[in-house]
C-alpha positions as a Markdown table, in Angstrom:
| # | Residue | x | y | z |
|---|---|---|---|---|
| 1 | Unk | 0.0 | 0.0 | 0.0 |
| 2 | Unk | 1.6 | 3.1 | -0.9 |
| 3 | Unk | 0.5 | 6.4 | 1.0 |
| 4 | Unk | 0.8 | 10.1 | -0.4 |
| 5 | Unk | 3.0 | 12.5 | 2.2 |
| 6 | Unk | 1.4 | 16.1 | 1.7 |
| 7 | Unk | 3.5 | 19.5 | 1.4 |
| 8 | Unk | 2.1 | 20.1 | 5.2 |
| 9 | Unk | 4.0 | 16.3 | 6.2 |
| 10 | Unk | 0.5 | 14.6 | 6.7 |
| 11 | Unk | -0.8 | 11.5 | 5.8 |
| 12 | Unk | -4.0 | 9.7 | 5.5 |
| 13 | Unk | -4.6 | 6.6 | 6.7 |
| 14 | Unk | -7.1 | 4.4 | 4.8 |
| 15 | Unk | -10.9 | 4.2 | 6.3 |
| 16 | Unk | -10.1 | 0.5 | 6.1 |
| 17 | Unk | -6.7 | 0.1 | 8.4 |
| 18 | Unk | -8.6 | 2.7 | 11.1 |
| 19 | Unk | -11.3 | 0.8 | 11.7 |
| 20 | Unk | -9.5 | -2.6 | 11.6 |
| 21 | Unk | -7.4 | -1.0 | 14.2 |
| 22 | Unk | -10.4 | 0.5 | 16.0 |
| 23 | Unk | -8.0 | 3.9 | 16.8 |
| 24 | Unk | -7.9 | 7.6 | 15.5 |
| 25 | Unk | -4.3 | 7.9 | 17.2 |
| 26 | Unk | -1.0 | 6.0 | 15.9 |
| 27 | Unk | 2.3 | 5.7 | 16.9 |
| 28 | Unk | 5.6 | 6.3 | 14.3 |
| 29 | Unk | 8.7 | 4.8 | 15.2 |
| 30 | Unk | 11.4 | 5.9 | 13.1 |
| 31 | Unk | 14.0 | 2.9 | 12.3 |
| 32 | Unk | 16.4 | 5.0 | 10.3 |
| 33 | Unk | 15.6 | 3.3 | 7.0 |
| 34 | Unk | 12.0 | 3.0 | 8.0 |
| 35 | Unk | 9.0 | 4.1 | 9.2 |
| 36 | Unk | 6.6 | 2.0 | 11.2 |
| 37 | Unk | 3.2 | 2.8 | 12.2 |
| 38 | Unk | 1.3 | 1.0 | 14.6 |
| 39 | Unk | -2.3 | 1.4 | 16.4 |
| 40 | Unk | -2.4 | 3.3 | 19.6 |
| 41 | Unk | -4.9 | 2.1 | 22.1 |
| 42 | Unk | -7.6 | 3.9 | 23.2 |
| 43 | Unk | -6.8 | 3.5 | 26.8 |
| 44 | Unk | -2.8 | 2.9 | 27.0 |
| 45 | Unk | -3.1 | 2.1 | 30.6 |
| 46 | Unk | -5.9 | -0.7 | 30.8 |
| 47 | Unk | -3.5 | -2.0 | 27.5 |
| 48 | Unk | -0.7 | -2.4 | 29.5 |
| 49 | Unk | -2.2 | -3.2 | 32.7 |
| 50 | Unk | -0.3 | -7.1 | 33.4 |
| 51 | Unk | 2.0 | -6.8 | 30.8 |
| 52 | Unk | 4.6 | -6.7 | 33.7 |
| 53 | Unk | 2.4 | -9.4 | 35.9 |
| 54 | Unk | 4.9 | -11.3 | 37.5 |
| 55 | Unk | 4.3 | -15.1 | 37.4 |
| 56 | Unk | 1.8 | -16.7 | 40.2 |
| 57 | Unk | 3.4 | -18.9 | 42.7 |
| 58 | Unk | 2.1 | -22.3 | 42.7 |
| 59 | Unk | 3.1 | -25.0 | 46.0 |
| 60 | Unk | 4.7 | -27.0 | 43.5 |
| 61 | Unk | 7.3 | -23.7 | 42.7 |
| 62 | Unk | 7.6 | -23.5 | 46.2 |
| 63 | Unk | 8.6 | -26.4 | 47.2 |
| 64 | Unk | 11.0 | -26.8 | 44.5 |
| 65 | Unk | 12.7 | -23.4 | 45.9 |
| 66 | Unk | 12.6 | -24.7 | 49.4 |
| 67 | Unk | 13.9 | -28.2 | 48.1 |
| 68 | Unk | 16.9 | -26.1 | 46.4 |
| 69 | Unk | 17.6 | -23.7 | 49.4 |
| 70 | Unk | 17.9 | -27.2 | 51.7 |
| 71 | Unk | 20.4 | -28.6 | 49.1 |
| 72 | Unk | 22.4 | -25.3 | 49.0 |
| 73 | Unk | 22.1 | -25.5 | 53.0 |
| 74 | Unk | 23.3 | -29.2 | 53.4 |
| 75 | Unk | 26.3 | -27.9 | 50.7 |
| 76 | Unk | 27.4 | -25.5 | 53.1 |
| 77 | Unk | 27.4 | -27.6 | 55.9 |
| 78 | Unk | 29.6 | -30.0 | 54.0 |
């Protein structure tokens, strides 16, 4: 797909891609020999809200840490 740049530096982006992407806002990141574009959430937060979720715990996890913290104990001890 190729897009037209006007003399003002604006672009249009097809009817099709917005409402596939369901955003009026986009993000550009420049990567020197290209541009990307990519869809910008409506609401950035509730987007990234778990992304950095760490992991749940599970009894089997720790007991395999408590098993390995015995081991490293015992090691010690010689």
């Amino acid at each position: 797909m190729t897009i037209t740049i006007s003399k003002g530096g604006q672009i249009s982006l097809p009817a099709m891609l917005r409402r596939r992407w369901g955003t009026g806002a986009v993000v550009l990141d420049d990567r020197g020999d290209h541009v990307t574009i990519r869809p910008l959430p409506a609401d950035p937060v509730s987007a990234a809200q778990g992304a950095l979720r760490k992991p749940r715990r599970t009894a089997e996890s720790d007991r395999a840490r408590e098993r390995r913290e015995a081991l490293i104990r015992e090691q010690k001890r010689g």
